[in-house]
PDB file as gemmi writes it, atoms N, CA and C in Angstrom:
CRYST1    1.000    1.000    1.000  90.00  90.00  90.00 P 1                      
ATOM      1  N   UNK A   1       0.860  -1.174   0.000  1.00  0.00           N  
ATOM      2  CA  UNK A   1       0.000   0.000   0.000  1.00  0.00           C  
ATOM      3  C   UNK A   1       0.901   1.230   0.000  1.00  0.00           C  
ATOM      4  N   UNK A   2       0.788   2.208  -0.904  1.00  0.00           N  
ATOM      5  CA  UNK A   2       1.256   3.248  -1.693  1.00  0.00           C  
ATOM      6  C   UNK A   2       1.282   4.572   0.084  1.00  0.00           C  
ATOM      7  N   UNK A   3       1.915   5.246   0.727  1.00  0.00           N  
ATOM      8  CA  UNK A   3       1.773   6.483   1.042  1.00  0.00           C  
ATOM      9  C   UNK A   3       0.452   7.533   1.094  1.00  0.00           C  
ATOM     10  N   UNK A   4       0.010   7.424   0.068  1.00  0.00           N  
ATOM     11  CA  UNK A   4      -1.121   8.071  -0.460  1.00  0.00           C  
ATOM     12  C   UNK A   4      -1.840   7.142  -0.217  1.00  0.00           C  
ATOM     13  N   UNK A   5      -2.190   5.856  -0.687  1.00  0.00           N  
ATOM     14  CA  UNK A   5      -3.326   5.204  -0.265  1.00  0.00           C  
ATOM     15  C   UNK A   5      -3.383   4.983   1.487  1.00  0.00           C  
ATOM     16  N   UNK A   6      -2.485   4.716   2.315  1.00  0.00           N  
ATOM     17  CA  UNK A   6      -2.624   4.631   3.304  1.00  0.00           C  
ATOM     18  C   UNK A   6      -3.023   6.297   4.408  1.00  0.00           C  
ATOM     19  N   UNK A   7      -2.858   7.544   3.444  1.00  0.00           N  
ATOM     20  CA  UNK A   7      -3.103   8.325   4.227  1.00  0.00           C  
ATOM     21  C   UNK A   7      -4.822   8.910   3.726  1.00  0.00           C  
ATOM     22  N   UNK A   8      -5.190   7.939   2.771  1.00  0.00           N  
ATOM     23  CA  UNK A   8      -6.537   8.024   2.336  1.00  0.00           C  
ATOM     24  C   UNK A   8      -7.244   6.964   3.174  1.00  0.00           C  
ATOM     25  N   UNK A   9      -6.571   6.078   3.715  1.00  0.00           N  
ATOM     26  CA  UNK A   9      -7.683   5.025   4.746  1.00  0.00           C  
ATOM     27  C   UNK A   9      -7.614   5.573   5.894  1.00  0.00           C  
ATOM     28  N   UNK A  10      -6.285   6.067   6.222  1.00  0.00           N  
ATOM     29  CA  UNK A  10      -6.211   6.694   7.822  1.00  0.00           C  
ATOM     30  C   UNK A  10      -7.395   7.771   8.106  1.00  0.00           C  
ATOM     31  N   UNK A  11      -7.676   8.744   6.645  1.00  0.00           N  
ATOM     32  CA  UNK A  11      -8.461   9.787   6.700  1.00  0.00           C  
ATOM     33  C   UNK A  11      -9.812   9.287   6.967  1.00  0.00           C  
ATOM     34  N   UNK A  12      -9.950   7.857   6.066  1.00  0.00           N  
ATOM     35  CA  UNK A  12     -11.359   7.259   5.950  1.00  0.00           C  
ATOM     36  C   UNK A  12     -11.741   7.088   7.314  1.00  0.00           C  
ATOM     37  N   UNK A  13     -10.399   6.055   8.067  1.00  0.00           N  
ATOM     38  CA  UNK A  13     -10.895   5.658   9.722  1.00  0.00           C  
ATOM     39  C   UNK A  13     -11.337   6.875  10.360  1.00  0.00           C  
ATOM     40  N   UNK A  14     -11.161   7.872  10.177  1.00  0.00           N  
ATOM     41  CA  UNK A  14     -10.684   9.199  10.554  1.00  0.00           C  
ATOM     42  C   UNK A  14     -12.314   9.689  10.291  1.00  0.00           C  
ATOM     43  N   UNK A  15     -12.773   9.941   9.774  1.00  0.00           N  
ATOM     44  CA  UNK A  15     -14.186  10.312   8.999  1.00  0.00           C  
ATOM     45  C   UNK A  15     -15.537   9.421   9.455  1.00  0.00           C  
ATOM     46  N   UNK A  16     -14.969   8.371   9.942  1.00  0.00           N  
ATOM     47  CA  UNK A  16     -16.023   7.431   9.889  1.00  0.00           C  
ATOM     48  C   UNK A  16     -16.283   7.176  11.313  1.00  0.00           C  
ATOM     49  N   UNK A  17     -15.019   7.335  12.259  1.00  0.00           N  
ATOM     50  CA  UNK A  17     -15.224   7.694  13.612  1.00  0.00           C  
ATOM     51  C   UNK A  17     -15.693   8.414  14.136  1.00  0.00           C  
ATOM     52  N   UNK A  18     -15.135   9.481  13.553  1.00  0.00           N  
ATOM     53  CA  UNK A  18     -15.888  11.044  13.721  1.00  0.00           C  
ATOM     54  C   UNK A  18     -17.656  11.211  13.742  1.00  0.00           C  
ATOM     55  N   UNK A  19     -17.948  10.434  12.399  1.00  0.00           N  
ATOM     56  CA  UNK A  19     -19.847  10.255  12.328  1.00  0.00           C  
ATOM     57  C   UNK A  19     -19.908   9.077  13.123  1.00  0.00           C  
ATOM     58  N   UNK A  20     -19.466   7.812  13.363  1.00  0.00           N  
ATOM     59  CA  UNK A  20     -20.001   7.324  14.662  1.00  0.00           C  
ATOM     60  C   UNK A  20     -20.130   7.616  16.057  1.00  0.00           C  
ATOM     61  N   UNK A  21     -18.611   8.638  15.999  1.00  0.00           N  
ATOM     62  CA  UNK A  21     -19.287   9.672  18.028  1.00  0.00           C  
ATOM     63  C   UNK A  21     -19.934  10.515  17.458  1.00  0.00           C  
ATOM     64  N   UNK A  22     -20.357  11.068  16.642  1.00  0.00           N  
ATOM     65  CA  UNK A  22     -21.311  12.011  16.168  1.00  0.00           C  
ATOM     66  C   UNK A  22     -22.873  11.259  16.148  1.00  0.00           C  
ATOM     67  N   UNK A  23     -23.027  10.347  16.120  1.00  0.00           N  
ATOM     68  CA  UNK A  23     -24.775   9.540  15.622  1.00  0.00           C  
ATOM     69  C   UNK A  23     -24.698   8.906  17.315  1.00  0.00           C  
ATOM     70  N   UNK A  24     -23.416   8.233  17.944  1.00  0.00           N  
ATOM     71  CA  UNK A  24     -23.700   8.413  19.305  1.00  0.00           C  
ATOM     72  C   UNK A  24     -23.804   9.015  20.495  1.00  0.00           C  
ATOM     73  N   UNK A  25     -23.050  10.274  20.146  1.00  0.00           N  
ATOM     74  CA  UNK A  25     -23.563  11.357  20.931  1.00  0.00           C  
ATOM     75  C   UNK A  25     -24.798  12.071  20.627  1.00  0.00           C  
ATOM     76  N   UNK A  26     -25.540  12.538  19.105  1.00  0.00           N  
ATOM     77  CA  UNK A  26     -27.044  12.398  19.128  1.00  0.00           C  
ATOM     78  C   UNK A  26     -28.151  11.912  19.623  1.00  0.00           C  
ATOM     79  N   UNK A  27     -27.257  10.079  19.900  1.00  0.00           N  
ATOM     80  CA  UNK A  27     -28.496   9.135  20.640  1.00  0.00           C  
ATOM     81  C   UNK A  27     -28.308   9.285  22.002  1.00  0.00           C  
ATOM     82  N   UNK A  28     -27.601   9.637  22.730  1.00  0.00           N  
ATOM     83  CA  UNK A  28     -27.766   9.694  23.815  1.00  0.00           C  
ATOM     84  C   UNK A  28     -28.106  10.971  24.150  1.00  0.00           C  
ATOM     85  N   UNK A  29     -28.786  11.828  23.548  1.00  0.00           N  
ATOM     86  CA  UNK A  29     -29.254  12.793  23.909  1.00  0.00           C  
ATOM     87  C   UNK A  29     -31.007  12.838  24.242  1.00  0.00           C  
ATOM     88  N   UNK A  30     -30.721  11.717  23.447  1.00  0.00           N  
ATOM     89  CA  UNK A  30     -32.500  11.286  23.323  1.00  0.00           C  
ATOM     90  C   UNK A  30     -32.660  10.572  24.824  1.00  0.00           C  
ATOM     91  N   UNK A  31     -33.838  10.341  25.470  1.00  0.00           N  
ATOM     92  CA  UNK A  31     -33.958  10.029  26.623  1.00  0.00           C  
ATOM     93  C   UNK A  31     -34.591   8.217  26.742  1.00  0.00           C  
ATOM     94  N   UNK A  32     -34.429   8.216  25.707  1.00  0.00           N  
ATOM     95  CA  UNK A  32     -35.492   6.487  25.466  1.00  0.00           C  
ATOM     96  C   UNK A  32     -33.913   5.881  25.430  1.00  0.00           C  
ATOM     97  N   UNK A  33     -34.360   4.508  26.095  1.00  0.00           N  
ATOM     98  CA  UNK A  33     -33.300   3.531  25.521  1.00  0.00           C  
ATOM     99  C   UNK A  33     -32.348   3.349  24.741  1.00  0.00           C  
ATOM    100  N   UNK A  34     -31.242   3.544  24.873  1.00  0.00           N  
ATOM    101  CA  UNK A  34     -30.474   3.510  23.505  1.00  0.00           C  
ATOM    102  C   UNK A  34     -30.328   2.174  22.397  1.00  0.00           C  
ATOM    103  N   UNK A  35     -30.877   1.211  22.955  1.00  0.00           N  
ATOM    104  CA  UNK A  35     -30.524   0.077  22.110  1.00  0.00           C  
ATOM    105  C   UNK A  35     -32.242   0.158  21.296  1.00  0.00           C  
ATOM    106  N   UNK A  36     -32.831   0.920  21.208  1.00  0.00           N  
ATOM    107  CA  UNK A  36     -34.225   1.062  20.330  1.00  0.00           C  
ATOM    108  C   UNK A  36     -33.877   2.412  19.617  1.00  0.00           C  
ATOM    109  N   UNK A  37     -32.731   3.234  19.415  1.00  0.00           N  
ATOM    110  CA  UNK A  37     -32.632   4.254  18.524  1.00  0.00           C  
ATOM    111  C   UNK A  37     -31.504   3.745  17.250  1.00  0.00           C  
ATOM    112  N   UNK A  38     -32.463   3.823  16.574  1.00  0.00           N  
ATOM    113  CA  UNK A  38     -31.338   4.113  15.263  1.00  0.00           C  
ATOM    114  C   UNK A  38     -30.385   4.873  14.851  1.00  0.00           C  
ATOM    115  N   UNK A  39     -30.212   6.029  15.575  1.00  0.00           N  
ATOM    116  CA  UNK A  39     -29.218   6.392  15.637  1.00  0.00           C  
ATOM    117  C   UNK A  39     -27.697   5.719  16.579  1.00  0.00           C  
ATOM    118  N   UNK A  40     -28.351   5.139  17.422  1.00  0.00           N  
ATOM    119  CA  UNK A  40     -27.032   4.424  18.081  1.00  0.00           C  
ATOM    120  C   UNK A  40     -26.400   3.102  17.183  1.00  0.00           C  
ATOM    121  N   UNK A  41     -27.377   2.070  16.644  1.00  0.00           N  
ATOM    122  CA  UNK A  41     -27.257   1.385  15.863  1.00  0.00           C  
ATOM    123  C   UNK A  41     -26.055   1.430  14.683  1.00  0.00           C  
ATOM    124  N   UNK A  42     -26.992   3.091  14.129  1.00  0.00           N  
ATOM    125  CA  UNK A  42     -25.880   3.930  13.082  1.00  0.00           C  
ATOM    126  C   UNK A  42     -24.562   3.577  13.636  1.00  0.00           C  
ATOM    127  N   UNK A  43     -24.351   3.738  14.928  1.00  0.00           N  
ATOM    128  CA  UNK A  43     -22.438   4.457  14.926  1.00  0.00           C  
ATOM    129  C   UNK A  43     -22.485   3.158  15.831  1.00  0.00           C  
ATOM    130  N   UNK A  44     -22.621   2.088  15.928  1.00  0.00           N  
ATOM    131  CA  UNK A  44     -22.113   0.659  16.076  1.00  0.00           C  
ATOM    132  C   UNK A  44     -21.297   0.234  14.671  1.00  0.00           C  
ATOM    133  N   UNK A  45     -22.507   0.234  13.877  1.00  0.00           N  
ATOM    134  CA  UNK A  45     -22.168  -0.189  12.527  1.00  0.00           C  
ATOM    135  C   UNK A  45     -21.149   0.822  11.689  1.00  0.00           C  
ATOM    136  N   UNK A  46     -21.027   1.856  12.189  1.00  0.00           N  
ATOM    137  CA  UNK A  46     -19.927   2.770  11.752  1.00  0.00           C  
ATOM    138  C   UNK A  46     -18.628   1.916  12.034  1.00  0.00           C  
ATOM    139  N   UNK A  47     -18.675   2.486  13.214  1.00  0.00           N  
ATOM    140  CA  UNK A  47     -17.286   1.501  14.485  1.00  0.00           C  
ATOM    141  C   UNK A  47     -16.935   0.567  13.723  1.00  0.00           C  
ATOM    142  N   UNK A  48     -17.961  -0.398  13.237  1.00  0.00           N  
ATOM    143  CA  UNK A  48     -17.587  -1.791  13.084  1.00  0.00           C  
ATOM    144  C   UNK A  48     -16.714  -1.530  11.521  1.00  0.00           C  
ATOM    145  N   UNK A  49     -16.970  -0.085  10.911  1.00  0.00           N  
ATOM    146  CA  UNK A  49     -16.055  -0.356   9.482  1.00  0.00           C  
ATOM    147  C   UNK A  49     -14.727   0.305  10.078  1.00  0.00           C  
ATOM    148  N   UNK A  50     -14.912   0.905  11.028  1.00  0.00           N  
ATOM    149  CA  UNK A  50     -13.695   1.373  11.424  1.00  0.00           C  
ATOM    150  C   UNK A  50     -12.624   0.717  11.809  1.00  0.00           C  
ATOM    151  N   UNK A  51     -12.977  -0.674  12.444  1.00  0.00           N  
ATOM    152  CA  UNK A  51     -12.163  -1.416  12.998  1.00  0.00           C  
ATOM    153  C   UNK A  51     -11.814  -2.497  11.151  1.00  0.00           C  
ATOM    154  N   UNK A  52     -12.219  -2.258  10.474  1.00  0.00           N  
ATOM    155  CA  UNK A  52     -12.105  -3.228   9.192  1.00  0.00           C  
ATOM    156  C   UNK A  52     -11.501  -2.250   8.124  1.00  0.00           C  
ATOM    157  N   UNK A  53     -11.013  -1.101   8.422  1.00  0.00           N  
ATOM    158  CA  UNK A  53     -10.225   0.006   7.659  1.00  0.00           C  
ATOM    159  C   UNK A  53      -9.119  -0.557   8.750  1.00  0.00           C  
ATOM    160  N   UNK A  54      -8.867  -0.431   9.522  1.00  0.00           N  
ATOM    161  CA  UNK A  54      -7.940  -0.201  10.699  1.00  0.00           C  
ATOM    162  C   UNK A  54      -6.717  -1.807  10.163  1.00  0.00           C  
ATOM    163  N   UNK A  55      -7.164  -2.443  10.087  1.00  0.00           N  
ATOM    164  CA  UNK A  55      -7.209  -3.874   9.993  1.00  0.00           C  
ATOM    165  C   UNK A  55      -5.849  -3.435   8.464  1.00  0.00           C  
ATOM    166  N   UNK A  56      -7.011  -3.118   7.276  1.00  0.00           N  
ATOM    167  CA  UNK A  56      -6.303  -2.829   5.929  1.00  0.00           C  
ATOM    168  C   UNK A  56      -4.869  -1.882   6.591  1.00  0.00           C  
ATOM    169  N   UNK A  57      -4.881  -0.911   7.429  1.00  0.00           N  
ATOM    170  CA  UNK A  57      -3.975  -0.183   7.651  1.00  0.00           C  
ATOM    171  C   UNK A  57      -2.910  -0.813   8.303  1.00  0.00           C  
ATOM    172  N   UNK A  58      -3.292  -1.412   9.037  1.00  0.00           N  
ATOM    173  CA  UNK A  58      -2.355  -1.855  10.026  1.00  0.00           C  
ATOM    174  C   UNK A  58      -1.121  -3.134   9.414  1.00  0.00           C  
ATOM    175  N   UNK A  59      -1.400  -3.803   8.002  1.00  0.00           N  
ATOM    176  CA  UNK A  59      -1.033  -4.510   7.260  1.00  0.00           C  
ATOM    177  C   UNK A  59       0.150  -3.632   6.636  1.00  0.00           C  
ATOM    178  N   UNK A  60       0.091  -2.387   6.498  1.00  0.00           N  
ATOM    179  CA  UNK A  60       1.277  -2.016   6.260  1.00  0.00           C  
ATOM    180  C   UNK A  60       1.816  -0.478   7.058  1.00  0.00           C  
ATOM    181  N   UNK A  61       1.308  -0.137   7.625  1.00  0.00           N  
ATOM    182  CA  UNK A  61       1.615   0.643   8.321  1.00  0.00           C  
ATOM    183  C   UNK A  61       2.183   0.590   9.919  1.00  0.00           C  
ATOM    184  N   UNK A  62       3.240   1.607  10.040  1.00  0.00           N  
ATOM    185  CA  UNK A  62       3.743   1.467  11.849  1.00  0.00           C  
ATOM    186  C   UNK A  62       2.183   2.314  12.549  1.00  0.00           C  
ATOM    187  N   UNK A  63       2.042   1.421  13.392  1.00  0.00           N  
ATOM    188  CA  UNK A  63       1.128   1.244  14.511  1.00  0.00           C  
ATOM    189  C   UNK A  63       1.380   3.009  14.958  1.00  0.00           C  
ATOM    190  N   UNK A  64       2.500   3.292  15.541  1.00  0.00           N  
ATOM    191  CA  UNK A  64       2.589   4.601  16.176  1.00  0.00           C  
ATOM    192  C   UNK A  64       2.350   5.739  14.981  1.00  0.00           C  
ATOM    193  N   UNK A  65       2.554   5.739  13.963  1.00  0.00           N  
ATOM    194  CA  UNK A  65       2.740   6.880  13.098  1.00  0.00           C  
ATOM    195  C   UNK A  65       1.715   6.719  12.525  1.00  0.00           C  
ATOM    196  N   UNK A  66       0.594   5.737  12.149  1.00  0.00           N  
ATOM    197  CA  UNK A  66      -0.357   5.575  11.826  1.00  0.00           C  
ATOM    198  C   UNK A  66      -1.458   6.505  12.539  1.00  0.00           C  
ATOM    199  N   UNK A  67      -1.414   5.844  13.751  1.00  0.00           N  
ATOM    200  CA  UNK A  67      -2.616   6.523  14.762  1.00  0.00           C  
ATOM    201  C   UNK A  67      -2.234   7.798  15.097  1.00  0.00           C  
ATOM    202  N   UNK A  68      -0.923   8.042  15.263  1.00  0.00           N  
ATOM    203  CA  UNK A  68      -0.482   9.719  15.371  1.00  0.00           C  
ATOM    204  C   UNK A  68      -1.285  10.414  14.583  1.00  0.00           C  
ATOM    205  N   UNK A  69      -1.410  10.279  13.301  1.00  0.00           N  
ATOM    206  CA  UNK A  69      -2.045  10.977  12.359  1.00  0.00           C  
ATOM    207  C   UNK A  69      -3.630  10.737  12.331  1.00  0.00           C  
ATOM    208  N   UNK A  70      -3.966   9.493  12.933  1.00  0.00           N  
ATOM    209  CA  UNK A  70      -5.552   9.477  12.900  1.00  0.00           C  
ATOM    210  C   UNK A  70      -5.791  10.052  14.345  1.00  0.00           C  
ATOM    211  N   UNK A  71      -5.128  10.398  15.361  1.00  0.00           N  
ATOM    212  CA  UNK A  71      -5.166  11.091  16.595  1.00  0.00           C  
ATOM    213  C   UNK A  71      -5.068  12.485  15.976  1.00  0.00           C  
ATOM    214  N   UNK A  72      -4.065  13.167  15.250  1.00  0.00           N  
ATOM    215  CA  UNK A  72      -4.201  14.513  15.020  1.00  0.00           C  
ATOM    216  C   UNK A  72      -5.460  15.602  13.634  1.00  0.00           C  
ATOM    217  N   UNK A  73      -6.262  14.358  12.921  1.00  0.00           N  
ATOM    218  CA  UNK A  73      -7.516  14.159  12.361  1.00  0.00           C  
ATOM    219  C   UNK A  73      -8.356  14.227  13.694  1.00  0.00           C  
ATOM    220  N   UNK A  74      -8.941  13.232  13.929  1.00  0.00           N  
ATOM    221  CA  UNK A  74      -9.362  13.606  15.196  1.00  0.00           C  
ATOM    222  C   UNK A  74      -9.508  14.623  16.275  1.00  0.00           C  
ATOM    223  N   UNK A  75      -8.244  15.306  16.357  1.00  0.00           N  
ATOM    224  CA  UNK A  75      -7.707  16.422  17.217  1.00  0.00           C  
ATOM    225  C   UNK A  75      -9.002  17.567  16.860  1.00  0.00           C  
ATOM    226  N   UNK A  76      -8.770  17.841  15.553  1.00  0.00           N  
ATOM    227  CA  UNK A  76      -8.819  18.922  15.020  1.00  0.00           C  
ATOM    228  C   UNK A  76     -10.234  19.021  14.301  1.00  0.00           C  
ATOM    229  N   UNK A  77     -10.832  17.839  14.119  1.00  0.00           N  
ATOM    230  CA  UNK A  77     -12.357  17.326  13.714  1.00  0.00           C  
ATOM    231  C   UNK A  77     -13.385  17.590  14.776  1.00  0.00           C  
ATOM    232  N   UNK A  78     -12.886  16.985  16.318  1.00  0.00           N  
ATOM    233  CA  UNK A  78     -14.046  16.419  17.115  1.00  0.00           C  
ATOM    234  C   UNK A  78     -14.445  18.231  17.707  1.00  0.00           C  
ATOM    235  N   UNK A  79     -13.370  18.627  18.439  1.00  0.00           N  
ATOM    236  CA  UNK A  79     -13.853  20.217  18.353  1.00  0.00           C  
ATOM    237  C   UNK A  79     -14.964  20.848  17.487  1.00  0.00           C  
ATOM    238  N   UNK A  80     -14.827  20.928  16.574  1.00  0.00           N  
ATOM    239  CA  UNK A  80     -15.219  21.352  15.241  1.00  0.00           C  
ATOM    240  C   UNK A  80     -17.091  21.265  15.358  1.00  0.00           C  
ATOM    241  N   UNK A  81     -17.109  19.470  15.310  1.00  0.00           N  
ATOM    242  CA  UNK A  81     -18.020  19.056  15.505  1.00  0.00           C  
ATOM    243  C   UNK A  81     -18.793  19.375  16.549  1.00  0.00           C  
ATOM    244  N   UNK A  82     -18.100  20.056  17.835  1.00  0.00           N  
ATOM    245  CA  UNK A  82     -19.259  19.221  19.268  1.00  0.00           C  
ATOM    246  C   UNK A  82     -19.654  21.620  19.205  1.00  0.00           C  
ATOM    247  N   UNK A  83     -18.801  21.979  18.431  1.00  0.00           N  
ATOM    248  CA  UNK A  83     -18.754  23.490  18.586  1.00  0.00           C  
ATOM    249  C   UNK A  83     -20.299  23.964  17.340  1.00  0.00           C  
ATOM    250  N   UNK A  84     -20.220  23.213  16.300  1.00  0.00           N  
ATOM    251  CA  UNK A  84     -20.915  23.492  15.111  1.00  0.00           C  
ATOM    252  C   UNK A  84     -22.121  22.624  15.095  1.00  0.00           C  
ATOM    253  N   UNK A  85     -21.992  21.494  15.833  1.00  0.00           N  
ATOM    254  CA  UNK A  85     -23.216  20.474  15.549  1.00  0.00           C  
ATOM    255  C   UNK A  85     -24.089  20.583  17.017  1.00  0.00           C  
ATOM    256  N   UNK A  86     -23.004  20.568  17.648  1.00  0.00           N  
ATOM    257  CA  UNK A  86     -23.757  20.231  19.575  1.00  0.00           C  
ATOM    258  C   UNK A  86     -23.966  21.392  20.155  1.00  0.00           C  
ATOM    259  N   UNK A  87     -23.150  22.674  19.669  1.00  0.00           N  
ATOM    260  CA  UNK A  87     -23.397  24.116  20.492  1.00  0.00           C  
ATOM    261  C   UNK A  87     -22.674  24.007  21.497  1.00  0.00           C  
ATOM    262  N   UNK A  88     -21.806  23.451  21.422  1.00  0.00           N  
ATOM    263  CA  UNK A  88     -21.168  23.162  22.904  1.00  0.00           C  
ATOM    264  C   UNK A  88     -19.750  24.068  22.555  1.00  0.00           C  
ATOM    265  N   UNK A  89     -19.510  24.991  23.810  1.00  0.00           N  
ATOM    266  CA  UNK A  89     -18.753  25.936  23.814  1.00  0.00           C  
ATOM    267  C   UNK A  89     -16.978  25.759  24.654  1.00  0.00           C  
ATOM    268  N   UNK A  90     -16.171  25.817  24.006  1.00  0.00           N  
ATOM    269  CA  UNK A  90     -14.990  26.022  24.422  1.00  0.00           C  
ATOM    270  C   UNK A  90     -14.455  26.871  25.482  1.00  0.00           C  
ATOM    271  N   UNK A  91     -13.748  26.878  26.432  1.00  0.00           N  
ATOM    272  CA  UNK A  91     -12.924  27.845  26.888  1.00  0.00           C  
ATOM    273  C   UNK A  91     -11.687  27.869  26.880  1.00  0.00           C  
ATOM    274  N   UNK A  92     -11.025  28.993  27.139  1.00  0.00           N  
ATOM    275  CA  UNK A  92      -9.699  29.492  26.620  1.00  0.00           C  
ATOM    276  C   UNK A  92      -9.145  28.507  27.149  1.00  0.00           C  
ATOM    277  N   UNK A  93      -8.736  27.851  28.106  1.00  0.00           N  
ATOM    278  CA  UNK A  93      -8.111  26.552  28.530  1.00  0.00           C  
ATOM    279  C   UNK A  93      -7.987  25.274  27.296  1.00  0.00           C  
ATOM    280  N   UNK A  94      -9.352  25.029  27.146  1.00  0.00           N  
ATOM    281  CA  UNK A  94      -8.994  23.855  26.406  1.00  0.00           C  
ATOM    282  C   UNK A  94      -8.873  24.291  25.329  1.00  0.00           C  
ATOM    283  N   UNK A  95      -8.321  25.423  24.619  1.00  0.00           N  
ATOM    284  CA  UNK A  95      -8.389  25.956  23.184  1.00  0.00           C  
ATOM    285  C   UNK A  95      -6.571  25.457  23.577  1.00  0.00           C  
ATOM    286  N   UNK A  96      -5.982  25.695  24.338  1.00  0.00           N  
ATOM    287  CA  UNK A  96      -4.754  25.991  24.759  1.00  0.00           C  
ATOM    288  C   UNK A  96      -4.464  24.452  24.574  1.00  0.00           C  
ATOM    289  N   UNK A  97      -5.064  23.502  25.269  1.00  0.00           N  
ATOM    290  CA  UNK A  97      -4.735  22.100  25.588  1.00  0.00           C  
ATOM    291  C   UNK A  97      -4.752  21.239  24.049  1.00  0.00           C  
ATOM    292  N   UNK A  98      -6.039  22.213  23.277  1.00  0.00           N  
ATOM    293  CA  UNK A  98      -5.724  21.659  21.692  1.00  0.00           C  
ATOM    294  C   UNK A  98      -4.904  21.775  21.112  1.00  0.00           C  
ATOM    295  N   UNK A  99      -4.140  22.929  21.410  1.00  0.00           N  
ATOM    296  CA  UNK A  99      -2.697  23.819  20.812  1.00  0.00           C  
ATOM    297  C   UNK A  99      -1.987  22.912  20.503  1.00  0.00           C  
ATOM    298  N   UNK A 100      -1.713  22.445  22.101  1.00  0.00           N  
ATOM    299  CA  UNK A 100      -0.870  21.651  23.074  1.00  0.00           C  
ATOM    300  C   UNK A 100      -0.771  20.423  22.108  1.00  0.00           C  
ATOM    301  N   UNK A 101      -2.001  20.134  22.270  1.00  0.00           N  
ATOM    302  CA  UNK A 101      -1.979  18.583  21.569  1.00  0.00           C  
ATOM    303  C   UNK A 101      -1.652  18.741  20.179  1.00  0.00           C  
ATOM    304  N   UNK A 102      -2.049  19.299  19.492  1.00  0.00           N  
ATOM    305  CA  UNK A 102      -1.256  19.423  17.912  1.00  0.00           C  
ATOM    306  C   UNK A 102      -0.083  19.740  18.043  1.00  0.00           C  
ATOM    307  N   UNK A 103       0.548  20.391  18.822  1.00  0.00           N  
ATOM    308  CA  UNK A 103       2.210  20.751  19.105  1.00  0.00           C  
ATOM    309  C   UNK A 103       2.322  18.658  19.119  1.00  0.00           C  
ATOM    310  N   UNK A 104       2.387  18.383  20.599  1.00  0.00           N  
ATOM    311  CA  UNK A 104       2.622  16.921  20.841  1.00  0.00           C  
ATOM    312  C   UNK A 104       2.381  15.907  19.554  1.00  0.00           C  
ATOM    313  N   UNK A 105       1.482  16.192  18.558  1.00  0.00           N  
ATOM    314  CA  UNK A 105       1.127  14.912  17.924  1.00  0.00           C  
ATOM    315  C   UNK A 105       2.563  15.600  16.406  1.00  0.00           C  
ATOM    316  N   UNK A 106       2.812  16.837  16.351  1.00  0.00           N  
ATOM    317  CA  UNK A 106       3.391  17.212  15.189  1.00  0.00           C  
ATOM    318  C   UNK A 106       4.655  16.332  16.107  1.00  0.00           C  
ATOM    319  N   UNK A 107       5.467  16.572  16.560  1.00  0.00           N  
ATOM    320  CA  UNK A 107       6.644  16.286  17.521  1.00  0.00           C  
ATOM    321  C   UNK A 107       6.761  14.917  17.264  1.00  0.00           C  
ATOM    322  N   UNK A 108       5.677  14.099  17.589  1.00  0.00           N  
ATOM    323  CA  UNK A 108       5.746  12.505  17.445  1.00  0.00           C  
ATOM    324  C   UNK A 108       6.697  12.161  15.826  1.00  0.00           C  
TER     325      UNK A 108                                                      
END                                                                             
């Protein structure tokens, strides 16, 4: 697996995680059962391609430099999301601790 193809699955795991805590943090907002919402369902069955991308990756890729990069996707996604989708508001602290963490994951 080519450089490019592997930083196109990392992105995929990367994307697909992201909408499964995204469809499970939706369902648990709802107050009914979670194993009767389809939305939780959704981001099981997400997960489950995530771990079957992960799988393709891991066949040729180092374990640490792999996830570094699906950790710093992540980094910079889940914010994004919980700020634009959930309304959920930041403070100057953890704007700092994100910094932080993109400093740490570039460094790796």
């Amino acid at each position: 697996m080519t450089k490019l193809y592997s930083l196109i699955f990392i992105t995929l795991s990367s994307l697909l995680s992201i909408s499964g805590d995204t469809l499970l943090v939706a369902a648990s907002k709802n107050h009914k059962s979670m194993f009767t919402q389809p939305l939780f369902w959704a981001g099981v069955v997400l997960y489950f391609f995530v771990a079957v991308v992960w799988v393709v990756i891991y066949r040729t890729q180092k374990f640490a430099v792999a996830n570094a990069l699906y950790s710093l996707i992540l980094l910079i996604s889940t914010p994004l999301i919980g700020t634009f989708f959930f309304k959920e508001q930041l403070v100057t602290r953890q704007y700092v601790g994100l910094v932080l963490a993109g400093i740490a994951m570039f460094l790796l």
